[in-house]
N, C-alpha and C positions, 0 to 999 in steps of 0.2 A: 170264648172266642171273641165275642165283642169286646172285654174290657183288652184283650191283647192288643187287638183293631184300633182301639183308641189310643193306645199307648204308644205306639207307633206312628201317629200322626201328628207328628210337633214340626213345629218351624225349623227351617235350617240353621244350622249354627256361622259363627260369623267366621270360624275355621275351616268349614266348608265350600265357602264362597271361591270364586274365579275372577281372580288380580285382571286379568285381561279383560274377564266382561266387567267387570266396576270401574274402571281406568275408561273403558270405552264410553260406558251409559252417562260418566261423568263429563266426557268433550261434550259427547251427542247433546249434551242436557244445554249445556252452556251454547254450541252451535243451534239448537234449536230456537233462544231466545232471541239470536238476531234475527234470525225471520218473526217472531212471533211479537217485538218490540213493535215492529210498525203499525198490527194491530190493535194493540194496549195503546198507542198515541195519537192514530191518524184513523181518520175516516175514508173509506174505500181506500185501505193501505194498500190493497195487490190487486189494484187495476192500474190503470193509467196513470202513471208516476207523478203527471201534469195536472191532476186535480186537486191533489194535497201530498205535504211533504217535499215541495220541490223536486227538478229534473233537472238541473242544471249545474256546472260543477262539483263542490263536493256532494251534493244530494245525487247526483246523477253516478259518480264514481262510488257511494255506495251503493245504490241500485243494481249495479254491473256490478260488484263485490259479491253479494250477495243472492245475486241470480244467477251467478256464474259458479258459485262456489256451496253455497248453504242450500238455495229455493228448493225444496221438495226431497234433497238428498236429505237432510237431517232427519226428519219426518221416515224417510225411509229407512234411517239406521236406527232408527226409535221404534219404529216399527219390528223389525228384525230384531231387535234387541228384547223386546216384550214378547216374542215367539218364542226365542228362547230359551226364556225364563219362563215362561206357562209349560215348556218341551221337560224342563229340568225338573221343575215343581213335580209335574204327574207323574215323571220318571220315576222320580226317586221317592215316592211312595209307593208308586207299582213293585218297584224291587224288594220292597220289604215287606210284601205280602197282603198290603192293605185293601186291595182287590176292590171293591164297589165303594168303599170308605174311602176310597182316594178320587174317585169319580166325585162323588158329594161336595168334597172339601174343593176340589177344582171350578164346579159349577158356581158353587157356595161363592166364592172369591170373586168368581166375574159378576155374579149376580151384582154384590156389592162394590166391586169396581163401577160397572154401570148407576149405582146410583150416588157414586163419588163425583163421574161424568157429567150430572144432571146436574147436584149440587154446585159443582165447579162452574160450569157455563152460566143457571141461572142464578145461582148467589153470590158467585165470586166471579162474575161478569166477563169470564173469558167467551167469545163466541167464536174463536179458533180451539174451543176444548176436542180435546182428543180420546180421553179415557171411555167414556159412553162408548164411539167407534172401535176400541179396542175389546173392547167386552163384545160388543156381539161379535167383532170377526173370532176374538176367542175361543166362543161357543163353536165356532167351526174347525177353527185347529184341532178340537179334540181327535173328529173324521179325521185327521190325519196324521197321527200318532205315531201310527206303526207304519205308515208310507216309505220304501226305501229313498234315503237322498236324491239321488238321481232323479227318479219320477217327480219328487215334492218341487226341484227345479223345474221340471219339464211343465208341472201344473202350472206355476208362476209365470214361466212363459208364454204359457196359452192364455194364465186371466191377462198379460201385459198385451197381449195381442188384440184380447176383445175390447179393451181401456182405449188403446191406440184406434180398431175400428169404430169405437162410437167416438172419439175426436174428431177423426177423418167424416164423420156423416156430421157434425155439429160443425164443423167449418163449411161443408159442402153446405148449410141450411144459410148460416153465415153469407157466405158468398152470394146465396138469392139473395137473400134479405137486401142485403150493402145495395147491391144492384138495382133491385127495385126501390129501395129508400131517393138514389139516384136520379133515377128514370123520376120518380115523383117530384123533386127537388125542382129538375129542368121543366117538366111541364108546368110545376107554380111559378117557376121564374115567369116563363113563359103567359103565365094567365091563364090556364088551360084547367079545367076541372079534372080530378085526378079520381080513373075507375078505382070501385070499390077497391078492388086488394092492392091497391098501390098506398090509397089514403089509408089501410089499415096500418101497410109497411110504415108509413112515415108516419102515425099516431105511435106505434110502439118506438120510433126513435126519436121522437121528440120527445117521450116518459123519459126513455134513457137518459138523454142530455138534461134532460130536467133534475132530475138523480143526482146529476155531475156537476151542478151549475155552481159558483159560486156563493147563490145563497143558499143552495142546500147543503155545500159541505158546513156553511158557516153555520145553521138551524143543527147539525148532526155534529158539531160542537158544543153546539150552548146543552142539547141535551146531554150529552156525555160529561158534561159541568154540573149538575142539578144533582140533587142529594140522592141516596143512596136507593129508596124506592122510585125514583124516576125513573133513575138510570137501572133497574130490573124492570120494570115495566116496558122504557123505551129498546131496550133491547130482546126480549122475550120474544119477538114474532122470529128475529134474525134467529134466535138458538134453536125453534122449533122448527123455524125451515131448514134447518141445515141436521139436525136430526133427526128429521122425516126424508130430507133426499139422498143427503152424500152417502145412507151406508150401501144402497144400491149402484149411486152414482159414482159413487167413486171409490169407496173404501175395498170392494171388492179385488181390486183392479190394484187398487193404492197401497191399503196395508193388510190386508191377507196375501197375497203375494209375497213382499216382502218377509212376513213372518214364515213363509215355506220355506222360503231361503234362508231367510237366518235358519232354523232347525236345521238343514242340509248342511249349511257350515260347518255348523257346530258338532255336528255328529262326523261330520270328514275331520274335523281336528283344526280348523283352521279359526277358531274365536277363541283358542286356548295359547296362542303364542307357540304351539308348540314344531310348527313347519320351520322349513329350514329359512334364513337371513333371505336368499335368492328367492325363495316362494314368494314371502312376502313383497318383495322390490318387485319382481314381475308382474306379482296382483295390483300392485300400486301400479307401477307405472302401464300397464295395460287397461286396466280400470281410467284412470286418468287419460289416456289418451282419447280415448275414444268418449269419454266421457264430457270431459271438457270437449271436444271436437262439438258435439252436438248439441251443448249448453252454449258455445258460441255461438251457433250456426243461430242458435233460438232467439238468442238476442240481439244479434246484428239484425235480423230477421222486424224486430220487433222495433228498434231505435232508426235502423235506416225508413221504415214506413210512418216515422214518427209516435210511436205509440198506438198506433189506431187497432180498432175493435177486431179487425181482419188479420192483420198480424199477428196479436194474441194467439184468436184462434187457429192459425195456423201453426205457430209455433208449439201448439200442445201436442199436433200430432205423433209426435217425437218424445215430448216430455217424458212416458212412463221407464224410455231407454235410457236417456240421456243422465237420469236421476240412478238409476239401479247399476250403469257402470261406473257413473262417478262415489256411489254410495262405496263398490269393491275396490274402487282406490282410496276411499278415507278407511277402510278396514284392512287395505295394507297395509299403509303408513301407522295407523293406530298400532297395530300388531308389530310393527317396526321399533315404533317404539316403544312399546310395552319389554320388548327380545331386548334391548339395549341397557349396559350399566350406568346410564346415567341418569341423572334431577330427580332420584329417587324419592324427595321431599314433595316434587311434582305429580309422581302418579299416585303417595299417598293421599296428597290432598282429593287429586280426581278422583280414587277410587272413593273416601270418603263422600263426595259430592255423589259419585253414581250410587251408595247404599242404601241414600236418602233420596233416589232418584222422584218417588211419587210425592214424598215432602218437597225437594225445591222445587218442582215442577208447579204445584201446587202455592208454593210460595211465591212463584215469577207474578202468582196472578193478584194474590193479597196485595205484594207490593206498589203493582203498577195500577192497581186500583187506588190506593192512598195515593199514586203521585199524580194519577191522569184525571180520575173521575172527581165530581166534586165530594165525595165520603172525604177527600183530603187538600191539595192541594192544584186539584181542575187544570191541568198543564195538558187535559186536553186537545190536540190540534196548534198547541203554541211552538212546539221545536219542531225545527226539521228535520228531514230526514237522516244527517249526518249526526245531528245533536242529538238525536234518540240511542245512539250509539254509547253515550257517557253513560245514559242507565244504565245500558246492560255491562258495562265495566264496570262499574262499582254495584250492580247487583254479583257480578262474577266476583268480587273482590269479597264481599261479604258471605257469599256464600261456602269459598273456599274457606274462610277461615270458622266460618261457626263451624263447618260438619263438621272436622276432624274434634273439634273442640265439645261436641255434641258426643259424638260415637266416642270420646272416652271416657264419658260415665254414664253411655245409656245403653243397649244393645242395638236398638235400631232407631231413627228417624221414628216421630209421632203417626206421620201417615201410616207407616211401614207396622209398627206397633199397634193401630188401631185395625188396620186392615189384616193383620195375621189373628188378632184377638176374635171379629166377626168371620172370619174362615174356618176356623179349628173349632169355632166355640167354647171357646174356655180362654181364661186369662192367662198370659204369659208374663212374667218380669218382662218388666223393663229397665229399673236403672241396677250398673252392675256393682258387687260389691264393694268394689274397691277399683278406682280409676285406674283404667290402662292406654300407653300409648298407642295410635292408633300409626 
């Protein structure tokens, strides 16, 4: 029974695969990068647009591109997209009998996904890494396997809800603070000594602005210039705070969520292209409505108060919405055009780019480490915010043409290949015998 067990757990074939989930993972990969470029370039990239990277015309008209259109939606179809794929993975072991052997290989996979994530932040310098965060909400997708659709949304609901009330209490804390910061401000005008919790309020906002200042973004350049051990050292406290907080503080809320929805999708039939022309145009254009509505609302919010700290936090309160109906209007329109006979040349390229999704993902980061840090050519904090844009073009540009040019003489992407090799335990071919168009 065990050698049967075994034999029945190989990686998927590349015949097997879903045109529409590869076509999709492959925009989501490429939209992902324009949110994630500003942090490979810029220091405190997704705060106050006015402290590096410029705010004013074309820096300012990406800003509003990109906050309007990518900020937090890509991340959530990345999201949903990795749910899945973990949904498919266990699925389709479970059907074949594999029973506890399919549990193993499943955990087995995040284990080591999680320490891809580790790797990836502290050695290959990304501190917007995301795989770590997906490994452990993984672990919890299991719990929710056999969850019918329906409920698995109704869950995502309720975590969007508790994401929304802790915004709603972190703006309300917000709101004292600003006020008291205030009140302390006028009484120094004034000459007046300022009671304890006032001079405490305006010690923590003077660290802030300190944080912000000019010479601190220009000091959090030069480091991000320095050789290659520097720059893991000077970045190491930022990966381990964000890997000690966000998976409570936000990932819950962020992409577990998301991932219940994607499963739900995909198990109603709609990440297969296979609903009808009008489904999809509804989804989109309903998605879209309401979604863009309240991505505006966030950033008029945020540009009319001039950037400031209170606007932010206001504007998040809405964020977890705002992002997950505009995420089902980019899964219309993807589905829209996946349904369509046309630029056929285009969705192979994408699909190709999404097979090797954890390779280029992974590659956004080698890259823009050789162009930002000093390992290469320290460009650092040098472009603004409009000019970070030509990276991710000719990273897009290069990317499309290697995968397809990769996947016809390998079976899968290096990540994909190494990461299926540590899951199954055992080695699988990689290059195929004889080159196929892809």
């Amino acid at each position: 029974m065990e050698q049967t067990l075994t034999k029945e757990l190989i990686p998927m074939k590349q015949s097997d695969r879903i045109l529409s989930l590869d076509v999709m993972r492959g925009i989501v990969l490429f939209g992902i990068l324009l949110m994630n470029i500003n942090g490979f370039g810029l220091a405190l990239a997704y705060e106050d647009p006015t402290v590096s990277g410029g705010s004013t015309g074309l820096n300012l008209y990406t800003w509003m591109m990109t906050n309007l259109f990518f900020e937090g939606t890509m991340r959530a179809l990345f999201s949903l997209l990795f749910g899945v794929g973990m949904y498919i993975f266990l699925d389709r072991l479970l059907k074949k009998g594999a029973g506890i052997k399919a549990a193993d290989v499943y955990f087995r996979r995040l284990m080591w996904l999680l320490l891809f994530g580790l790797i990836h932040g502290y050695l290959l310098l990304w501190v917007g890494e995301i795989l770590y965060q997906y490994a452990l909400m993984g672990f919890l997708v299991y719990s929710f396997r056999s969850m019918a659709p329906k409920y698995l949304v109704v869950t995502a609901v309720i975590l969007f809800s508790i994401g929304t009330l802790w915004n709603y209490i972190d703006y309300q804390k917000d709101k004292k603070w600003i006020a008291k910061v205030t009140e302390a401000q006028a009484l120094l005008v004034a000459g007046e000594e300022l009671p304890k919790e006032l001079k405490t309020a305006n010690e923590s906002w003077e660290r802030r602005e300190a944080k912000r200042s000019p010479e601190a973004i220009e000091e959090h350049n030069t480091e991000m210039r320095k050789g290659y051990f520097s720059v893991v050292a000077f970045l190491a406290p930022t990966n381990y705070d964000f890997d000690v907080n966000w998976p409570y503080r936000g990932d819950v809320w962020d992409v577990l969520s998301m991932m219940l929805i994607g499963i739900a999708l995909f198990r109603w039939g709609l990440l297969t292209a296979e609903k009808s022309v009008g489904f999809y145009f509804t989804l989109a254009s309903i998605g879209y409505a309401i979604g863009l509505a309240i991505n505006y609302y966030e950033m008029k919010l945020v540009i009319d108060d001039n950037f400031s700290l209170l606007s932010f936090s206001k504007s998040n309160i809405t964020y977890y919405w705002g992002r997950a109906f505009l995420a089902m209007g980019h899964v219309g329109l993807i589905m829209l055009f996946c349904k369509a006979n046309i630029l056929s040349w285009l969705k192979n390229g994408l699909s190709a780019v999404g097979k090797m999704a954890l390779t280029n993902y992974m590659m956004h980061s080698v890259i823009c480490m050789i162009v930002f840090t000093g390992v290469g050519f320290g460009m650092f904090g040098k472009l603004e915010r409009y000019e970070l844009l030509y990276v991710v073009l000719a990273i897009w540009v290069l990317q499309f043409i290697l995968s397809p040019i990769w996947l016809r003489y390998f079976h899968y992407g290096p990540m994909e290949w190494l990461w299926r090799n540590l899951s199954y335990g055992k080695l699988h071919a990689l290059r195929k015998r004889s080159p196929q168009i892809i």
